[in-house]
C-alpha positions as CSV (number, residue, x, y, z in Angstrom):
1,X,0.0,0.0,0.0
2,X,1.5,3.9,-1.1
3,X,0.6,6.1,1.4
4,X,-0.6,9.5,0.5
5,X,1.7,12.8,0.6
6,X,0.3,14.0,4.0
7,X,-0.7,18.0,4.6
8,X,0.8,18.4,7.7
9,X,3.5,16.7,9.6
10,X,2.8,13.4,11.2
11,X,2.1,14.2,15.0
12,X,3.6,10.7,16.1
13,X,6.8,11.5,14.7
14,X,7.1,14.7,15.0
15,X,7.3,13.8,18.6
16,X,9.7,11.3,18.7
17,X,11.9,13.1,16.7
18,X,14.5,14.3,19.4
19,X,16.6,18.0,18.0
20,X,18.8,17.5,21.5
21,X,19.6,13.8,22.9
22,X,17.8,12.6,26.1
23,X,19.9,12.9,28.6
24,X,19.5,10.4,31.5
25,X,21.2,11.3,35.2
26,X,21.4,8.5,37.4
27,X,21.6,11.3,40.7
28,X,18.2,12.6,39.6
29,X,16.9,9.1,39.2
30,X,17.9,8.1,42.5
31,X,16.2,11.6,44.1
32,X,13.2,11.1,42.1
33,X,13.3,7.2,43.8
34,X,13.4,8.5,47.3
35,X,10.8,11.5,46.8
36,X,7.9,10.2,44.7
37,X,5.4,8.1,45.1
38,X,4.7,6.1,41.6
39,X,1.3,4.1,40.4
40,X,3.6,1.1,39.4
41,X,7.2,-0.4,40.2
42,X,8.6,-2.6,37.8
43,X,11.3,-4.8,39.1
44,X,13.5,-6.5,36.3
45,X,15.2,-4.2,32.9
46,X,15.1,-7.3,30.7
47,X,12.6,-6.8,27.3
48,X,9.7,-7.8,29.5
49,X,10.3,-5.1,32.5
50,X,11.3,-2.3,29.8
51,X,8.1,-2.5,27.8
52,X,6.1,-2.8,31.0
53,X,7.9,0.4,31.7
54,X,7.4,1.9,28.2
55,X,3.6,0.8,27.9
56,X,2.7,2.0,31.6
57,X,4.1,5.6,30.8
58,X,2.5,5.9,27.5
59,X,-1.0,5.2,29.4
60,X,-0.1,8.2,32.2
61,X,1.0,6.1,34.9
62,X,3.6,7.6,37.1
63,X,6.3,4.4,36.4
64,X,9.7,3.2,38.2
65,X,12.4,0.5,36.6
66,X,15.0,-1.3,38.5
67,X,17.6,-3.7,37.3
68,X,20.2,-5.1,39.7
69,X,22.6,-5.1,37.3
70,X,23.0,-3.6,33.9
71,X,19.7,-3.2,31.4
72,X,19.7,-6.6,29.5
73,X,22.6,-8.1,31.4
74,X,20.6,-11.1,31.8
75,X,18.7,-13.1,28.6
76,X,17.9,-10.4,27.1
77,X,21.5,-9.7,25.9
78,X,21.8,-13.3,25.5
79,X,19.4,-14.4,23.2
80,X,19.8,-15.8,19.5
81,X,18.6,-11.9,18.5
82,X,15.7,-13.3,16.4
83,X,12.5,-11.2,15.8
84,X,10.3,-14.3,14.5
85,X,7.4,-16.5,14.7
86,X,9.6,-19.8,15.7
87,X,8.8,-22.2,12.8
88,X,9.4,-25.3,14.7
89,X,6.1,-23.9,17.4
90,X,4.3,-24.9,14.4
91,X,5.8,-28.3,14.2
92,X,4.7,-28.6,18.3
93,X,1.3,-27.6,17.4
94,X,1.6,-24.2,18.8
95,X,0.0,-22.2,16.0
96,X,-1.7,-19.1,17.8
97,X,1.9,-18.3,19.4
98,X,3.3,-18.3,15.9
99,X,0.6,-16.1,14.5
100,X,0.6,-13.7,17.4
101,X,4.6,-13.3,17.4
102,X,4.4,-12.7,13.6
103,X,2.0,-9.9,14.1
104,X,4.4,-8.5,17.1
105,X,7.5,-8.9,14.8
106,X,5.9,-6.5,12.2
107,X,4.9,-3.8,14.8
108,X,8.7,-4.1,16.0
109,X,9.8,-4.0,12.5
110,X,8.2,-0.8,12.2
111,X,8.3,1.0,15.9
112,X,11.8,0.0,16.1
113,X,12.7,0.1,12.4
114,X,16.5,1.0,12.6
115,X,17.0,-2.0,15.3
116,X,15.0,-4.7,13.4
117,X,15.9,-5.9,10.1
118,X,14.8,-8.4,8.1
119,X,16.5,-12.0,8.2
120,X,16.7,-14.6,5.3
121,X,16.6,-18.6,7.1
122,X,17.9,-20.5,4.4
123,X,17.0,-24.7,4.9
124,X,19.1,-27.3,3.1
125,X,17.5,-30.0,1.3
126,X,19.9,-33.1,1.6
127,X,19.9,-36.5,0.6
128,X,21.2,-37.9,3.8
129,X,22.2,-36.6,6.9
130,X,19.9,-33.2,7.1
131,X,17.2,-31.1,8.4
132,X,15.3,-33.0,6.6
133,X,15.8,-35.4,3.4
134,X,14.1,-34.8,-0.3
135,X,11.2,-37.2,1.5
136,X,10.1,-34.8,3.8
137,X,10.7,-32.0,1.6
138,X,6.7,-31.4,0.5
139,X,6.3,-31.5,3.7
140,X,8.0,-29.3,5.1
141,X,7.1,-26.7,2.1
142,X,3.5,-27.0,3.6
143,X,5.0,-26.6,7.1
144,X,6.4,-22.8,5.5
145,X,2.8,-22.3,3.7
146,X,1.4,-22.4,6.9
147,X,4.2,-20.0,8.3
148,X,3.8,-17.9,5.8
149,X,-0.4,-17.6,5.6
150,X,0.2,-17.2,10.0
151,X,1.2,-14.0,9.2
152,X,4.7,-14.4,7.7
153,X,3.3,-12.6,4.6
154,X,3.5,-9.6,6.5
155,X,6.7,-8.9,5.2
156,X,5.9,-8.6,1.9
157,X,7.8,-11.8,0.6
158,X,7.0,-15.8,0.7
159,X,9.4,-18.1,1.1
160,X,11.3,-19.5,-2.2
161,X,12.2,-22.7,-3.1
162,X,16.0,-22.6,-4.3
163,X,18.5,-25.0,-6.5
164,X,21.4,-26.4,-5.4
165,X,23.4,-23.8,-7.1
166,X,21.7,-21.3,-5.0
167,X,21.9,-23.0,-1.6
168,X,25.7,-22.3,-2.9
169,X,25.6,-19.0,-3.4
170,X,23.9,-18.1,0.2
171,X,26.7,-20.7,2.1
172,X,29.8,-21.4,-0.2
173,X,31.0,-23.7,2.2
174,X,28.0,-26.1,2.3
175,X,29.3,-29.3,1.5
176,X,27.6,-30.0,-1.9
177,X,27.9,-34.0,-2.4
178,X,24.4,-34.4,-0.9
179,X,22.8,-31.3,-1.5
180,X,19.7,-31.4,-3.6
181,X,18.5,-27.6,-3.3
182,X,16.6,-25.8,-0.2
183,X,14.4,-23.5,1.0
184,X,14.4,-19.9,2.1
185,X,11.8,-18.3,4.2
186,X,12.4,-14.9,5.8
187,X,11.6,-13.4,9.5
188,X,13.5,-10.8,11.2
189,X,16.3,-9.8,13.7
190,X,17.4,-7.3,16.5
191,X,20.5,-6.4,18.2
192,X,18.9,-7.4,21.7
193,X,20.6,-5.5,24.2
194,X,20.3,-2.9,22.1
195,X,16.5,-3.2,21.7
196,X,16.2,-3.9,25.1
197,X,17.8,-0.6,26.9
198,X,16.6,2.0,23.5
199,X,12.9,0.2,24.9
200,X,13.9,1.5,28.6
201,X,15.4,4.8,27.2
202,X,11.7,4.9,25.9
203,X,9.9,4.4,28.8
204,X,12.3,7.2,30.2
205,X,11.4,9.6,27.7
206,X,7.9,9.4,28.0
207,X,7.7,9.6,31.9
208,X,9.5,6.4,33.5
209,X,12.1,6.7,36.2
210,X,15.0,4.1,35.2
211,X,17.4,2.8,37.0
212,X,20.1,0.7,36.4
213,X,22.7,-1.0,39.2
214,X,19.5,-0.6,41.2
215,X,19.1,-4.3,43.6
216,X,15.7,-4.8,45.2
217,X,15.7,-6.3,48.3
218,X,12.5,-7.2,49.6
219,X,8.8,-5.8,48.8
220,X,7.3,-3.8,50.7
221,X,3.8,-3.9,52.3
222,X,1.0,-1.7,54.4
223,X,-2.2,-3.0,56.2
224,X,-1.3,-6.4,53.6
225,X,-1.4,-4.8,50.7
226,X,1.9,-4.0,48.5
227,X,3.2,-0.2,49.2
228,X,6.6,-0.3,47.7
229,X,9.9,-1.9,47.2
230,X,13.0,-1.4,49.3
231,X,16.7,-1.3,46.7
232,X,20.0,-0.8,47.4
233,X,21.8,1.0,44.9
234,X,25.7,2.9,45.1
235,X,26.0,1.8,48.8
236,X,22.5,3.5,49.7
237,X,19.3,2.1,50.8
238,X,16.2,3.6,49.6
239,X,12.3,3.1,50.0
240,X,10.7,3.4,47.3
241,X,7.0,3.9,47.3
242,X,4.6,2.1,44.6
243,X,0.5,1.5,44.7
244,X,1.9,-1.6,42.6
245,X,4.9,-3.6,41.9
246,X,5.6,-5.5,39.0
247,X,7.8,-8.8,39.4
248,X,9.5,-9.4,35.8
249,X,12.9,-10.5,36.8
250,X,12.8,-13.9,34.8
251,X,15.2,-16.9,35.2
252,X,15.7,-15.2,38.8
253,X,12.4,-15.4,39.8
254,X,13.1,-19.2,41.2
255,X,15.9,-18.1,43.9
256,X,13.7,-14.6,44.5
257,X,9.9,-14.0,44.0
258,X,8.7,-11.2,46.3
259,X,5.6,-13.0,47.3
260,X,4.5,-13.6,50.9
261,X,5.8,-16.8,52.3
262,X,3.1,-19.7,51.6
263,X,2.1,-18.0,47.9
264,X,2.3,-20.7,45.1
265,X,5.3,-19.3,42.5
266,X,5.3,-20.5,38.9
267,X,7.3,-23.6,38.0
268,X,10.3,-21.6,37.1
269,X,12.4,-24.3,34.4
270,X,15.7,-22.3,33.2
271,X,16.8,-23.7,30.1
272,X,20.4,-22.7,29.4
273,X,21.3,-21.8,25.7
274,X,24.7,-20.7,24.3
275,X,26.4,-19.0,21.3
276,X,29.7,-19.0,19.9
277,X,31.3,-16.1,18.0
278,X,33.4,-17.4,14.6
279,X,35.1,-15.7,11.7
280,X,33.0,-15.0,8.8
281,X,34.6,-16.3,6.6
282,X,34.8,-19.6,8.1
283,X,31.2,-19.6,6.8
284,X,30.6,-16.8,4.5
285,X,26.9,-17.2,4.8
286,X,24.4,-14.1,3.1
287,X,21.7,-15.2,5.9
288,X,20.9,-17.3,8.7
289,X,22.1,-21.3,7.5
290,X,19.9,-23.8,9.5
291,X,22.4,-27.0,10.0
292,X,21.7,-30.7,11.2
293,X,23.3,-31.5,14.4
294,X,23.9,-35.5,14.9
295,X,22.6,-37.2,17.2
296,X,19.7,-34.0,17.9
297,X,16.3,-33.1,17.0
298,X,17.5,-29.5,17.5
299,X,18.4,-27.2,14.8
300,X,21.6,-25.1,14.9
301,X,21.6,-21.9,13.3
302,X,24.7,-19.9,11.8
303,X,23.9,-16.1,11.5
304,X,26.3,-13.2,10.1
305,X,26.5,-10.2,12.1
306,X,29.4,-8.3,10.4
307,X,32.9,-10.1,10.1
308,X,31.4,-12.3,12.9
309,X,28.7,-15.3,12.6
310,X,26.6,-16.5,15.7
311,X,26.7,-20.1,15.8
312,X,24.2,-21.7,18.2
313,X,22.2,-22.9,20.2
314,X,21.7,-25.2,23.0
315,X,18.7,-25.8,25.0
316,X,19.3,-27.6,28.5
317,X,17.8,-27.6,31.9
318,X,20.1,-25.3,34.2
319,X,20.4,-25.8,37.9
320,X,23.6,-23.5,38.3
321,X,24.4,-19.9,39.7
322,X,22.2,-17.5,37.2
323,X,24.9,-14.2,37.5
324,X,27.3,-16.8,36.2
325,X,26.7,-18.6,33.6
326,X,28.6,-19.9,30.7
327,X,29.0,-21.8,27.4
328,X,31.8,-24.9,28.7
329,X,34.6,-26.6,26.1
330,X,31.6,-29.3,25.8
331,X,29.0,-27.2,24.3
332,X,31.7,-25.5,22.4
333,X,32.9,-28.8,21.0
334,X,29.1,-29.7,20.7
335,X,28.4,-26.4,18.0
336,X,31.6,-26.7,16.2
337,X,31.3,-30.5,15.3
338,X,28.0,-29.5,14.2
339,X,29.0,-26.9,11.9
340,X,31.9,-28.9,10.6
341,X,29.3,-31.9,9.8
342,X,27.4,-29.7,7.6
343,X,30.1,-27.3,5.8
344,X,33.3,-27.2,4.1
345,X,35.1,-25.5,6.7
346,X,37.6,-26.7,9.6
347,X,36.8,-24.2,12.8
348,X,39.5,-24.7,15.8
349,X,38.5,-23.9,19.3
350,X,41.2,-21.3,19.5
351,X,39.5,-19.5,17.0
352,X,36.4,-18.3,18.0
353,X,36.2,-14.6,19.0
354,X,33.7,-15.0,22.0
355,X,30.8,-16.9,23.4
356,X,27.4,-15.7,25.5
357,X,25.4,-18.0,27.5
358,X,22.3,-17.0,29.3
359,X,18.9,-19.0,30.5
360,X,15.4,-19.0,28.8
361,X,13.2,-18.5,31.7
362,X,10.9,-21.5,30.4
363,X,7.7,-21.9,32.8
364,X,7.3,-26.1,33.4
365,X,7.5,-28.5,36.0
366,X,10.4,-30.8,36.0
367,X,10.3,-33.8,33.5
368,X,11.0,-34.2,29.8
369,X,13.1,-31.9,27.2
370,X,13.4,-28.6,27.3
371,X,13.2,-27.6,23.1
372,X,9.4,-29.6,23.8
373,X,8.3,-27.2,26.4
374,X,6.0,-24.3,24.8
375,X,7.7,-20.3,25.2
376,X,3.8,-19.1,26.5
377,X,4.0,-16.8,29.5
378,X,2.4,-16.8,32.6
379,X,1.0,-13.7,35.1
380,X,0.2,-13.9,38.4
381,X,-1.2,-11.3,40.7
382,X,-1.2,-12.2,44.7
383,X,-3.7,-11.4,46.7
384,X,-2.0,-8.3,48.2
385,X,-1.6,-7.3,44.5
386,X,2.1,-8.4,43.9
387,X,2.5,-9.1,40.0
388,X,4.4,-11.5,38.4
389,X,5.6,-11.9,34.7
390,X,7.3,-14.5,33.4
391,X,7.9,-17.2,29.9
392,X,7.3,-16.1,26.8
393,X,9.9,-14.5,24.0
394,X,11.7,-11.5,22.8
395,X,9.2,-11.3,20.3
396,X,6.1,-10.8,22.2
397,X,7.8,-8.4,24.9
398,X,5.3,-6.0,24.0
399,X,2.3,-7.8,24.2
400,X,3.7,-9.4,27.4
401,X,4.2,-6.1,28.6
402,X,0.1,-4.8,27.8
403,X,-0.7,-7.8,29.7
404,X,1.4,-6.8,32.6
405,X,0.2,-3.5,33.0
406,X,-3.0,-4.5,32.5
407,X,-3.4,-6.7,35.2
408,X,-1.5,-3.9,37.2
409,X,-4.6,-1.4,36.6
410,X,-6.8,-3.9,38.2
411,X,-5.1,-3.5,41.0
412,X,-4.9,0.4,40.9
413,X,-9.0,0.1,39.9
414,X,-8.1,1.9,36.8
415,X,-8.5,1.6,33.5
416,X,-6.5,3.0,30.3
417,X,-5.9,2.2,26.8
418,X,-2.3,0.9,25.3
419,X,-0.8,2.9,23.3
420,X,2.5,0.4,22.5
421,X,1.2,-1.2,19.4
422,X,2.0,1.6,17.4
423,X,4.4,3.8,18.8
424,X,7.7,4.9,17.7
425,X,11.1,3.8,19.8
426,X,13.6,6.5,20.0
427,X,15.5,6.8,16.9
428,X,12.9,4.6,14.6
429,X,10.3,8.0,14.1
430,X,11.6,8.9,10.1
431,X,14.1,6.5,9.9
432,X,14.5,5.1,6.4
433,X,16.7,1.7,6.7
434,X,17.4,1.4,3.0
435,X,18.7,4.6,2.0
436,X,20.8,5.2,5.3
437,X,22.4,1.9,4.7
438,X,23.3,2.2,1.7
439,X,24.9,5.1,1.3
440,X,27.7,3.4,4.3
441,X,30.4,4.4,6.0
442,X,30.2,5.6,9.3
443,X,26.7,7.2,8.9
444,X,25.8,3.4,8.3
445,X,26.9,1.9,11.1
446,X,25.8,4.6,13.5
447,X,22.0,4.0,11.8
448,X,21.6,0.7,12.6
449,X,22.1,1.0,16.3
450,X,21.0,4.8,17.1
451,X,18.2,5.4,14.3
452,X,17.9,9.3,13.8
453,X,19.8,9.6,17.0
454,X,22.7,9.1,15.2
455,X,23.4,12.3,14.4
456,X,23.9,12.9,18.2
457,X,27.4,10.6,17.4
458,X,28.3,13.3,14.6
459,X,28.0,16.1,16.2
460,X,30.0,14.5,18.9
461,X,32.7,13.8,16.6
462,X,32.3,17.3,15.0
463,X,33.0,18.7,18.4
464,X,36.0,16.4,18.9
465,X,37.5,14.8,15.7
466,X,39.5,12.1,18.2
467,X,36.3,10.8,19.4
468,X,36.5,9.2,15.6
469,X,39.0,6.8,16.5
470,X,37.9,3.1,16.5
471,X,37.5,1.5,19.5
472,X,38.4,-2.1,19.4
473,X,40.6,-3.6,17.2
474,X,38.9,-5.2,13.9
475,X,35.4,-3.9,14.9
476,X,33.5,-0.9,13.9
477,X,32.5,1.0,17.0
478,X,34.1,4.3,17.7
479,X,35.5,6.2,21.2
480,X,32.3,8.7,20.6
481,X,30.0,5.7,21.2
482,X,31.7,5.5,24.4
483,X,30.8,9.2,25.1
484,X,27.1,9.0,24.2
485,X,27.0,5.4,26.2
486,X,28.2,7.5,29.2
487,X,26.0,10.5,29.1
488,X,22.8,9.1,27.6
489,X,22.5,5.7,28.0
490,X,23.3,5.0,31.9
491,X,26.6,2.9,31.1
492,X,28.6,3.0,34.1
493,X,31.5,0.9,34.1
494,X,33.7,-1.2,31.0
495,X,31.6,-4.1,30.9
496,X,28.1,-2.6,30.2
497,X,30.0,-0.4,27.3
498,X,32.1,-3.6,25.7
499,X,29.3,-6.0,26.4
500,X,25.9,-4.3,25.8
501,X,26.2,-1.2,24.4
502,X,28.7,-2.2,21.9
503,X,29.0,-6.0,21.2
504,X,32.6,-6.1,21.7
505,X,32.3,-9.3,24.1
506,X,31.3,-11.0,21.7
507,X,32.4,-10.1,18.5
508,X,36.0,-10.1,19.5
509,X,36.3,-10.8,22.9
510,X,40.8,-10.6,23.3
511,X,40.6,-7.2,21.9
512,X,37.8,-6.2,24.4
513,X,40.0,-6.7,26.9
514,X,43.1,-5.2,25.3
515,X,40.9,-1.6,25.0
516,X,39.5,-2.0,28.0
517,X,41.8,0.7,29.6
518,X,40.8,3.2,26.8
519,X,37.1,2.4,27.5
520,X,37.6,3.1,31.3
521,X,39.8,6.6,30.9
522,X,36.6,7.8,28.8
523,X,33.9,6.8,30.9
524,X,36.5,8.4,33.9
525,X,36.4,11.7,32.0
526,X,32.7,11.9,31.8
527,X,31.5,10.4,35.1
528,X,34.2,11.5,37.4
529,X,35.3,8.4,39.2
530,X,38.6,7.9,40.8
531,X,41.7,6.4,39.4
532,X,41.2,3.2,42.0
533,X,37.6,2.9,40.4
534,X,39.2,3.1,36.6
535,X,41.5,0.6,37.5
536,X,39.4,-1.6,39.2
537,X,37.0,-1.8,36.4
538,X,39.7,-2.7,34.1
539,X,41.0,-5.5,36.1
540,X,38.0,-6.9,36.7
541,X,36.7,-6.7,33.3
542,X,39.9,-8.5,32.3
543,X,39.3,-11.2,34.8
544,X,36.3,-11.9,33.7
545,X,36.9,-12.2,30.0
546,X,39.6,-14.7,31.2
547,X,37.6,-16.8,33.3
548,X,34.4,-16.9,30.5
549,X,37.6,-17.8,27.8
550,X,39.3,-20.5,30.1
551,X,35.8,-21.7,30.9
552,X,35.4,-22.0,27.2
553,X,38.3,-23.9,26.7
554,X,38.5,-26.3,29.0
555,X,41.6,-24.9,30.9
556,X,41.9,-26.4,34.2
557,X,42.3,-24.1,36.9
């Protein structure tokens, strides 16, 4: 559909179409934390939490957002960063999840349209060893018909049946003996700690208090009904005061809940998942390359994200610490065998540039596989109107999130209309994907992770040409990312600039830590810690890109 020249400027975006970046101050946050009194509290700055935050300010409510740590330092930075239906839900018999996420991952592709990009998954057709073999290959073209008529159309393109010689073209390094052709349907993904904190950012805008480094302790309550939360945050202790209080922590809702004692929880199942960072060109893949594992029923996927392709993922029950998690030699050994079955290509442990490892916060009782177990959600509200959030996936955040506040209202005895569905995330209102990436260069790369608001970055740069120099070694991010991360994005130490706002980790792990320093000496400058503080970040980012790397390797300690 062509949409009409309009008369007069859009409203919507004319709003969300910042002339001076939002500027978030963790010292006002904290005042506004002891001072006011807010309709909701949302404990948790995962997806879930965020949207809660960003949907509850959009509909008037005075709103508050803690995270512990850093904003998507949990899952939410450590997903497969897919924006999609989930084709194999179909295969489980889960159809209304499929055609409800579809529907979400079009409203993302257009509220957040500089963070969500479409995503080709190309499917090998082999004559042994595959997905699936030319047998079940009519079959599993009407498993993609249905995909697509669930709402996959939505993107404008069906999926395509390809030749061999095609297949080829996407993955050179497919090994081609048994290869009879494939199939390519398309879907959609995100940057997910990205997504996550510009969803915070937001909810921030529009009203919200945010705060990250901010631990809750305990919940509050008043004559038995909920009243507040109690957090600790920079060495301080501070009541904060809530008509309602939103639980959306995840994972960590089985070692912390905030109910009364004697309130049934949810059957919190973490299922633990892990990625692995590889050269590109190891694979050379156009688009995400869906590979047999042997021995499995569980697809890997290979996806390019710059020089760097995700390999993953795992899906396994996880009893262990949730702040420490992380993908082991086996699981390394597991994805890398896996690859090397399917593709032309010879991959060596010491190769890969990083790994992430993080828990899907699967709602189950104990008992059977994990991959069978369906990604719904479940909320809860207590009878002294505590509410908890918890399941589902990155792709229905948002409608997680309406539900959430919903059932919040209820307990406020209000009642107001969502206004998520279609609004604009900072830096998506005007945005044009197309033409700003393809003109490239640096005006490129700073539009697919700050939208509009990247010419915040320029001007930066404008105002001090060194703030041009690249960051880490091999990657694209510059010193004035560093800058902005500081002053308008709540990053307060190394790791939440190497790890989340950039993808440094990741991507290239070794020279994370070697710019590390760097990193530090600018955040110094701009938030006026001391030289012990500087230092100690460093070390202890270092320390901890050692242990995730030994971990990885096997090393013995």
């Amino acid at each position: 559909m062509v949409g009409l020249p309009a008369r007069k400027a859009d409203r919507a975006r004319e709003r969300m179409t910042l002339v001076e970046p939002l500027r978030l101050d963790r010292s006002e946050s904290k005042e506004k934390l002891r001072t006011e009194r807010y309709d909701m509290v949302i404990v948790g700055g995962g997806i879930t939490g965020a949207y809660a935050a960003m949907d509850a300010a959009l509909r008037g409510y005075k709103v508050a957002l803690l995270e512990k740590g850093d904003f998507a330092e949990g899952t939410s930075s450590k997903s497969s960063k897919m924006i999609h239906g989930g084709l194999r839900y179909i295969e489980q018999g889960n159809l209304p999840l499929v055609r409800h996420s579809l529907l979400e991952r079009q409203r993302l592709r257009r509220n957040a349209r500089h963070l969500v990009q479409r995503l080709p998954f190309l499917f090998p057709v082999l004559s042994v060893d595959g997905v699936f073999d030319r047998r079940l290959a009519a079959g599993f073209e009407s498993l993609l018909w249905t995909y697509d008529l669930a709402g996959g159309w939505r993107e404008g393109i069906l999926h395509q049946k390809l030749s061999k010689n095609e297949v080829l073209a996407h993955c050179p390094t497919f090994k081609a003996e048994n290869l009879d052709g494939g199939f390519m349907y398309y879907d959609a993904r995100a940057d997910d700690a990205r997504l996550t904190l510009t969803i915070a950012r937001t909810a921030a805008f529009h009203g919200a208090t945010i705060l990250n480094g901010a631990k809750v302790t305990d919940v509050r309550r008043e004559g038995g009904k909920v009243a507040g939360v109690v957090v600790e945050t920079d060495g301080a202790s501070i009541d904060v005061r809530g008509r309602a209080v939103v639980i959306a922590v995840g994972s960590w809702l089985r070692d912390w809940d905030g109910t009364k004692p004697g309130t049934d929880v949810p059957n919190i199942r973490p299922a633990k998942g892990v990625h692995v960072a590889v050269p590109w060109v190891k694979i050379q893949n156009d688009c995400t390359v869906t590979i047999p594992v042997p021995g499995r029923n569980r697809r890997a996927t290979i996806t390019r994200w710059g020089d760097t392709a995700y390999l993953g993922t795992t899906d396994e029950d996880y009893q262990g610490d949730l702040d420490d998690v992380h993908c082991t030699r086996d699981e390394l050994d597991f994805l890398l065998d896996g690859a090397q079955v399917a593709l032309n290509t010879e991959i060596k442990p010491e190769e890969v540039l990083g790994s992430i490892a993080g828990t899907r916060p699967l709602v189950a009782p104990p008992g059977g596989k994990t991959i069978e177990v369906k990604r719904n959600h479940e909320i809860r509200t207590d009878a002294d109107g505590l509410i908890t959030v918890v399941g589902g996936k990155l792709t229905t955040a948002r409608h997680m999130a309406e539900q959430t506040v919903d059932a919040a209202q209820k307990v406020l005895g209000e009642r107001r209309r969502v206004r998520t569905k279609d609004a604009y995330l900072l830096g998506s209102a005007g945005y044009d994907p197309e033409a700003v990436v393809a003109s490239g260069g640096m005006r490129a790369h700073f539009g697919e992770r700050y939208g509009t608001e990247a010419a915040f970055l320029g001007q930066l740069i404008a105002d001090d040409p060194s703030l041009s120099a690249p960051l880490v070694a091999g990657l694209p991010y510059l010193e004035a990312e560093v800058v902005y991360a500081a002053r308008h994005e709540m990053a307060r130490n190394v790791d939440d600039v190497l790890a989340r706002r950039t993808r440094s980790r990741i991507q290239a792990r070794d020279a994370s830590a070697e710019a590390a320093p760097r990193v530090a000496a600018l955040l110094q400058r701009e938030l006026g810690f001391s030289d012990i503080e500087r230092d100690a970040q460093v070390s202890g980012y270092r320390a901890a890109v050692a242990k995730e790397k030994a971990i990885l390797m096997g090393d013995k300690a």
